[in-house]
C-alpha positions as CSV (number, residue, x, y, z in Angstrom):
1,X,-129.8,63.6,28.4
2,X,-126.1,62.8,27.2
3,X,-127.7,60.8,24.4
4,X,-130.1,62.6,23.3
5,X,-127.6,65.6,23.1
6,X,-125.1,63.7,21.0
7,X,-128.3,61.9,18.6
8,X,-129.5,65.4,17.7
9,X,-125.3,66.4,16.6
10,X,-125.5,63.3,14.7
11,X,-129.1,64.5,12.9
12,X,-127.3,67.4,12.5
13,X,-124.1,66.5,11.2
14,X,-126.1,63.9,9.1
15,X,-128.6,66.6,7.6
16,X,-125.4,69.2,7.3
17,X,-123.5,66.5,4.3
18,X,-126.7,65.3,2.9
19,X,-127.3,69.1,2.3
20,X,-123.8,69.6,0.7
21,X,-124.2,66.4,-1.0
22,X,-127.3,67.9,-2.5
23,X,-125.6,71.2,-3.6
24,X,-122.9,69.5,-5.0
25,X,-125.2,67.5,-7.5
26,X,-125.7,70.9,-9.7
27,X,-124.8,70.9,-13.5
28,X,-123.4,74.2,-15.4
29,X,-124.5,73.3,-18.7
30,X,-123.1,76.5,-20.2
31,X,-119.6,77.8,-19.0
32,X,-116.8,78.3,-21.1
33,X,-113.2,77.5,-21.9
34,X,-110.5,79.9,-22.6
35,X,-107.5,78.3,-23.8
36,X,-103.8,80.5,-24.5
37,X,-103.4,79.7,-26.9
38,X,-106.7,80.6,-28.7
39,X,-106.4,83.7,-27.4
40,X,-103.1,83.7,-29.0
41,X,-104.4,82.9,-32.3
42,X,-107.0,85.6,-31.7
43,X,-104.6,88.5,-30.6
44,X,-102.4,88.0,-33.8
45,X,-105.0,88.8,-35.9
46,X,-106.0,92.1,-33.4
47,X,-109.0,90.4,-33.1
48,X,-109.4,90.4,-29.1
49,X,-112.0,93.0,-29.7
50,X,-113.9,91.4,-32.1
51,X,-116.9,90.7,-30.0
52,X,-117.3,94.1,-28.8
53,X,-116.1,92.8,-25.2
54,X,-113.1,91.7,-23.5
55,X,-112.9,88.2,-23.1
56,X,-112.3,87.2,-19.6
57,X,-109.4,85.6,-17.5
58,X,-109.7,81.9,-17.2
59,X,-108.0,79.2,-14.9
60,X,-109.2,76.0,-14.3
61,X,-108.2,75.8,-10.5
62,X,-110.0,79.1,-10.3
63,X,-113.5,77.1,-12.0
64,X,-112.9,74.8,-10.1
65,X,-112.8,77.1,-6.6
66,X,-116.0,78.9,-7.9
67,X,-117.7,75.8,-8.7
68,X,-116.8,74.4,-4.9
69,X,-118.3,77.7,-3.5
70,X,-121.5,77.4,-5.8
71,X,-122.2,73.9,-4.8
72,X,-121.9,72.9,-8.7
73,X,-120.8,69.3,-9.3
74,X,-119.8,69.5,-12.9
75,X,-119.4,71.9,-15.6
76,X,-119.9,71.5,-19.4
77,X,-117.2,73.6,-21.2
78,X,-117.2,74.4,-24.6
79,X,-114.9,77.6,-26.6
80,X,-116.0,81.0,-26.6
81,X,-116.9,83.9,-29.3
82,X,-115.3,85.1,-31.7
83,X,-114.6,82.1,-33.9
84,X,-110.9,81.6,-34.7
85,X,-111.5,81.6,-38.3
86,X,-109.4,84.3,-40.2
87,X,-109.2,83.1,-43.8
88,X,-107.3,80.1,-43.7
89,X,-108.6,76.8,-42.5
90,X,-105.6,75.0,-41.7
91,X,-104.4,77.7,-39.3
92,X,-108.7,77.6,-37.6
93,X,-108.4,73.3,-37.5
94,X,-104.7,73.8,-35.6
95,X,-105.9,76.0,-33.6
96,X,-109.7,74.0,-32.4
97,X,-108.2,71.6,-32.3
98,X,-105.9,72.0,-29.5
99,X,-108.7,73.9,-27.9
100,X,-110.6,70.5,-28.1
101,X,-107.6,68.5,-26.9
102,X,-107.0,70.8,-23.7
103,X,-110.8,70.6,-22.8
104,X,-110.6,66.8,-23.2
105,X,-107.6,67.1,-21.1
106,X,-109.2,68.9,-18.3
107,X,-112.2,66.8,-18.6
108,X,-109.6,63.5,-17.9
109,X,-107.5,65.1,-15.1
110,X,-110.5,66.5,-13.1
111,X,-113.1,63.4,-13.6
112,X,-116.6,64.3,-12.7
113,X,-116.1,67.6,-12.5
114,X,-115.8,68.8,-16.1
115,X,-117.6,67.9,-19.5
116,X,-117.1,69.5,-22.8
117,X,-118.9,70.2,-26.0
118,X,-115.8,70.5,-29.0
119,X,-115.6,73.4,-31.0
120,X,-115.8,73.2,-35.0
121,X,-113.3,74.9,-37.8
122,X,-116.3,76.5,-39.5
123,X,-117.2,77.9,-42.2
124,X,-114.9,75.2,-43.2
125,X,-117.9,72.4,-43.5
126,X,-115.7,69.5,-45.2
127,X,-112.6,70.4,-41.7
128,X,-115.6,70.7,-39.2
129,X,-117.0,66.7,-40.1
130,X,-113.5,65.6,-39.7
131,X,-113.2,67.7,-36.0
132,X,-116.9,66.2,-35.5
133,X,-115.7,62.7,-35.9
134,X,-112.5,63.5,-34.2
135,X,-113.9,65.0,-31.3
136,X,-116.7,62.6,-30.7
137,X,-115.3,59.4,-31.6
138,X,-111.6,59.6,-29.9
139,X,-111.8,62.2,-28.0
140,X,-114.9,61.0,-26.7
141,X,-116.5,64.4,-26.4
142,X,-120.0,65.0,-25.0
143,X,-121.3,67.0,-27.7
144,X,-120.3,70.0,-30.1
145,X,-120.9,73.6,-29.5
146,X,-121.9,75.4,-33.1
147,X,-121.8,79.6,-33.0
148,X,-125.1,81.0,-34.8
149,X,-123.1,81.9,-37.3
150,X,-119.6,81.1,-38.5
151,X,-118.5,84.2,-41.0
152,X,-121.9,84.4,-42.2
153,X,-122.8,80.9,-42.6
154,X,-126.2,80.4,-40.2
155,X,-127.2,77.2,-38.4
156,X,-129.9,75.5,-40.7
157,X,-128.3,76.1,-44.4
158,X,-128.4,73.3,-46.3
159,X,-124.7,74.0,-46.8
160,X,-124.4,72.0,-43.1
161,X,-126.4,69.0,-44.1
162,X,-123.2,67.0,-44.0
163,X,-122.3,67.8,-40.7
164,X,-125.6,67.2,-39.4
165,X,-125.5,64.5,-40.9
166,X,-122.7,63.2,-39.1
167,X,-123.8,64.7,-35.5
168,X,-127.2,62.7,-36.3
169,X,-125.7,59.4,-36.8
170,X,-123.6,59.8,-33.5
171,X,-126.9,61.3,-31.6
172,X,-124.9,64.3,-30.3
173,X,-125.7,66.9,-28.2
174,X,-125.5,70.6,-30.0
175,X,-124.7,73.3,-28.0
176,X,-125.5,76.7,-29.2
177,X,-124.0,79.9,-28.8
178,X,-124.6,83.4,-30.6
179,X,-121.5,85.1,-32.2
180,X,-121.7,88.7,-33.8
181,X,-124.1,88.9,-37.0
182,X,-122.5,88.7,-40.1
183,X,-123.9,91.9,-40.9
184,X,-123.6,94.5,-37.6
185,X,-124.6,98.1,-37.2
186,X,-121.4,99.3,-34.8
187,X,-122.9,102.4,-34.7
188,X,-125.8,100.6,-32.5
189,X,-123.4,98.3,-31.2
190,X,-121.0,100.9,-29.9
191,X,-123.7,102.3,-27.4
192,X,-126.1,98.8,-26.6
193,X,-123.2,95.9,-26.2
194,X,-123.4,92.8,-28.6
195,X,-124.8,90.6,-25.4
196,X,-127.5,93.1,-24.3
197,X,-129.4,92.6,-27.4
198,X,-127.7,91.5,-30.9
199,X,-126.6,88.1,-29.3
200,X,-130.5,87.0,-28.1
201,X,-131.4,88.4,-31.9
202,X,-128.5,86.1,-33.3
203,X,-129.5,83.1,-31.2
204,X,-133.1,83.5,-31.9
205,X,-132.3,84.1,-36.0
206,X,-130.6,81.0,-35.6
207,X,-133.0,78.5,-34.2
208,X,-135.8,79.7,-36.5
209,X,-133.5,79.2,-39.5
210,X,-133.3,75.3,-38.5
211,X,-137.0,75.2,-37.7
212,X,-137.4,76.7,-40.9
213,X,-135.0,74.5,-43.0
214,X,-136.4,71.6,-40.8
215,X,-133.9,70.2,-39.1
216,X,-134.6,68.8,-36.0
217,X,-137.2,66.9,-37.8
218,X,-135.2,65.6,-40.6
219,X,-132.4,64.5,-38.2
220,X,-134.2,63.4,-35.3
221,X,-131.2,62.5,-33.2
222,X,-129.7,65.7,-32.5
223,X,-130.4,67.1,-29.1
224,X,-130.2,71.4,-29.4
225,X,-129.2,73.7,-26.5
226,X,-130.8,77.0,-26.8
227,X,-128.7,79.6,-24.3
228,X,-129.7,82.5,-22.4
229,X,-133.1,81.9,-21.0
230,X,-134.2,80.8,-24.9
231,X,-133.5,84.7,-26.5
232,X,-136.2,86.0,-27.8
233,X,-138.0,82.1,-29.0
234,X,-140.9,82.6,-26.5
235,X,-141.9,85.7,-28.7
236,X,-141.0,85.2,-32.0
237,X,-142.6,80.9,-31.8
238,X,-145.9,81.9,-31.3
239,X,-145.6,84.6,-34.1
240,X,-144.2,82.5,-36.4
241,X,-146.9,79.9,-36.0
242,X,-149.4,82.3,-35.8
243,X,-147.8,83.7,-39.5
244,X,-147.7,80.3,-40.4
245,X,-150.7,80.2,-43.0
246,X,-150.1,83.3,-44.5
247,X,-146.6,81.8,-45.0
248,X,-147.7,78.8,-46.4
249,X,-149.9,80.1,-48.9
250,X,-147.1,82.4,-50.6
251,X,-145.6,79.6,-50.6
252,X,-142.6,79.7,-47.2
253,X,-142.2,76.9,-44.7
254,X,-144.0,74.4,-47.1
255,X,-144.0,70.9,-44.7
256,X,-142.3,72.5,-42.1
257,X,-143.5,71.1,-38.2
258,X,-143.0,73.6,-35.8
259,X,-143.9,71.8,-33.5
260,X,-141.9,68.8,-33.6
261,X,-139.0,70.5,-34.4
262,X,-139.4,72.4,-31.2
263,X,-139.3,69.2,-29.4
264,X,-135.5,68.7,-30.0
265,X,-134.6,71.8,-27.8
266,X,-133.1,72.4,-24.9
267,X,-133.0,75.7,-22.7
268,X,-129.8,76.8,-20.6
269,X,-131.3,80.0,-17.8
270,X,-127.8,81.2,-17.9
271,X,-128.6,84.8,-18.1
272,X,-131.5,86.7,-16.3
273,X,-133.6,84.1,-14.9
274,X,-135.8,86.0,-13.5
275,X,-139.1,84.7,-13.0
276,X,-141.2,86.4,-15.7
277,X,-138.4,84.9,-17.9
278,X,-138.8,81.6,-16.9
279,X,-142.8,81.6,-16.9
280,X,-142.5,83.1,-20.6
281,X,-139.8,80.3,-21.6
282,X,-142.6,77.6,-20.0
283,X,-145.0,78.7,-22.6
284,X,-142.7,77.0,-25.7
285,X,-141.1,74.5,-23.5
286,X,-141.4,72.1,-20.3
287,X,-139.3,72.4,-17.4
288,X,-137.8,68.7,-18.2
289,X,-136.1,70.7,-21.2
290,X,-134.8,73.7,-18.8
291,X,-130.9,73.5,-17.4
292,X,-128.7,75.4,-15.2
293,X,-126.3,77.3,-16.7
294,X,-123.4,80.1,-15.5
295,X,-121.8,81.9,-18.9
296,X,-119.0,81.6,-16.5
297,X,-116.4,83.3,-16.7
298,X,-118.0,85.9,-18.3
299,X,-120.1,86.6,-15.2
300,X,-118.2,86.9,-12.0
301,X,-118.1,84.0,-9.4
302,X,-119.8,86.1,-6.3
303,X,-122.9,87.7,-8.7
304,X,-123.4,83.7,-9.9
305,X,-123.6,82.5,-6.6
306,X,-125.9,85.1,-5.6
307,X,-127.7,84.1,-9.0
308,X,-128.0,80.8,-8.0
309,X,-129.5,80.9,-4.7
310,X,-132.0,83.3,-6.5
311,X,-132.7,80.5,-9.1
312,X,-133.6,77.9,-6.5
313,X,-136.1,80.0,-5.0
314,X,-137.6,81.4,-8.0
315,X,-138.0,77.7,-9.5
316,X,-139.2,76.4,-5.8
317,X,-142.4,79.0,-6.7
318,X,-142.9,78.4,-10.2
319,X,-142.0,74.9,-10.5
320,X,-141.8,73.0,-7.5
321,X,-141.6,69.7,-8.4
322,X,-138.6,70.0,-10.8
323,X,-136.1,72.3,-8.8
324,X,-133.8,69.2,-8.6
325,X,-134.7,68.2,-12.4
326,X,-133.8,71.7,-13.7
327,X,-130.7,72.1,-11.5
328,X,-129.0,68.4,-12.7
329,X,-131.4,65.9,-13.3
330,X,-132.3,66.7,-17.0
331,X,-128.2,67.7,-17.8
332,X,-127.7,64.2,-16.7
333,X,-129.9,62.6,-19.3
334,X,-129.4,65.3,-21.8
335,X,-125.5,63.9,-21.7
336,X,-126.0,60.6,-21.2
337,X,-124.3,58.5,-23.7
């Protein structure tokens, strides 16, 4: 009786860890990094503001203690919006690249438990190959993290070849994130925030700009992260290729694949995941291109842990054989080097 008493403790005990153990294998793929002294750089040009939100507090002891009570292994940092660009690029390359430095820095001191996608200096193309190169060859980054816009200057204009260029060669992981339109109606903005709907417009602008210009096709290396749930993409792909005749013949998108070019993205849910969301996002994608992600610390610890238990049983229902995949397994070849 004794025995059996103390072998079902040990089941016990034995299922208790390899639960945690499980838990603990989760991968934010999109969380964010809010150095001083960026913010520094940002207040003394009043532009705090500039994003129609208040950026939030950040400390990495606190990630860490949220990412403990989520059950999240590792996160993959990269710099928030607005981009530190005010005019002058030597004062935007100072200041990314201490941003880049102290995100390699917390990636070294807390090992396994951080990665990190370097920000660029752009719209300074010539200063964001040399960060590129900087970042992913001594600093040993895991990627780079590219706004939809920098001052006007979209993902996909030729104007970036070189940097793609250089990202291709080295295979790199591109993490996207939108950033307020060059051009923005504040009278709409001030009532509907940037994030509600301009920033899934932006990101979704974006990515059909490099489809359009052909990108992931002409440099077949790059791997793209597409945030929040994939914006509005599982609405706007199918009308684009449905347009795509009609284009063609008055002459737009001449030898562009949609299709393969769609092949090169990835999909962070950070966001509302719900499940409608997530079956829509399944009609442009698979789940081995789907990845956890928090926006952290834009979105408060408790609501993300909430999220996340959410998540698990929403993608145990819709796709039941790739809970695990979504949650860690496809961030780990995604970033694999």
């Amino acid at each position: 009786m004794e025995g059996s008493i103390i072998m079902k403790r040990l089941i016990f005990v034995l299922f208790f860890f390899s639960t945690i153990a499980m838990a603990q294998q989760v991968i934010d793929s999109h969380a964010h990094m809010i150095p001083q002294s960026y913010l520094d750089c940002l207040a003394s040009h009043d532009a705090l503001l500039d994003e129609d939100f208040p950026i939030p507090h950040w400390d990495v002891d606190e990630h860490l203690l949220f990412m403990d009570e989520a059950g999240i292994a590792c996160s993959v940092l990269t710099l928030p919006a607005p981009q530190p660009w005010f005019e002058d690029s030597e004062e935007s390359a100072k200041v990314i690249r201490q941003a880049n430095e102290e995100m390699a820095a917390a990636k070294a001191q807390h090992k396994g438990r951080f990665l990190f996608c370097a920000a660029l200096p752009l719209p300074d193309v010539d200063a964001a190959v040399r960060e590129a190169i900087y970042a992913l060859d001594t600093l040993h980054a895991d990627g780079v993290k590219l706004a939809s816009n920098s001052c006007g200057l979209y993902l996909g204009d030729p104007a970036l070849d070189p940097l793609m260029e250089v990202l291709n060669e080295r295979g790199a992981v591109i993490i996207t994130h939108p950033h307020k339109p060059s051009t923005n109606n504040e009278t709409l903005t001030s009532v509907v925030p940037l994030a509600s709907y301009e920033y899934l417009a932006e990101t979704s602008r974006a990515i059909l700009n490099m489809v359009g210009h052909n990108v992931m096709v002409r440099y077949p290396q790059l791997k793209v992260v597409v945030p929040h749930c994939g914006s509005f993409l599982p609405l706007a792909v199918p009308r684009m290729q449905s347009l795509m005749p009609v284009m063609n013949s008055v002459g737009y998108l001449q030898g562009v694949d949609i299709k393969q070019n769609l092949q090169a993205l990835y999909y962070d849910l950070a966001g509302a995941a719900t499940p409608e969301t997530i079956r829509e996002l399944l009609t442009i994608t698979s789940p081995s291109h789907l990845l956890y992600g928090t926006d952290y610390p834009y979105v408060k610890a408790p609501v993300l842990v909430k999220n996340l238990s959410s998540l698990r049983a929403n993608l145990a229902d819709i796709v039941p054989d790739d809970v695990d995949n979504i949650l860690y397994k496809n961030a780990i070849q995604l970033f694999e080097k």
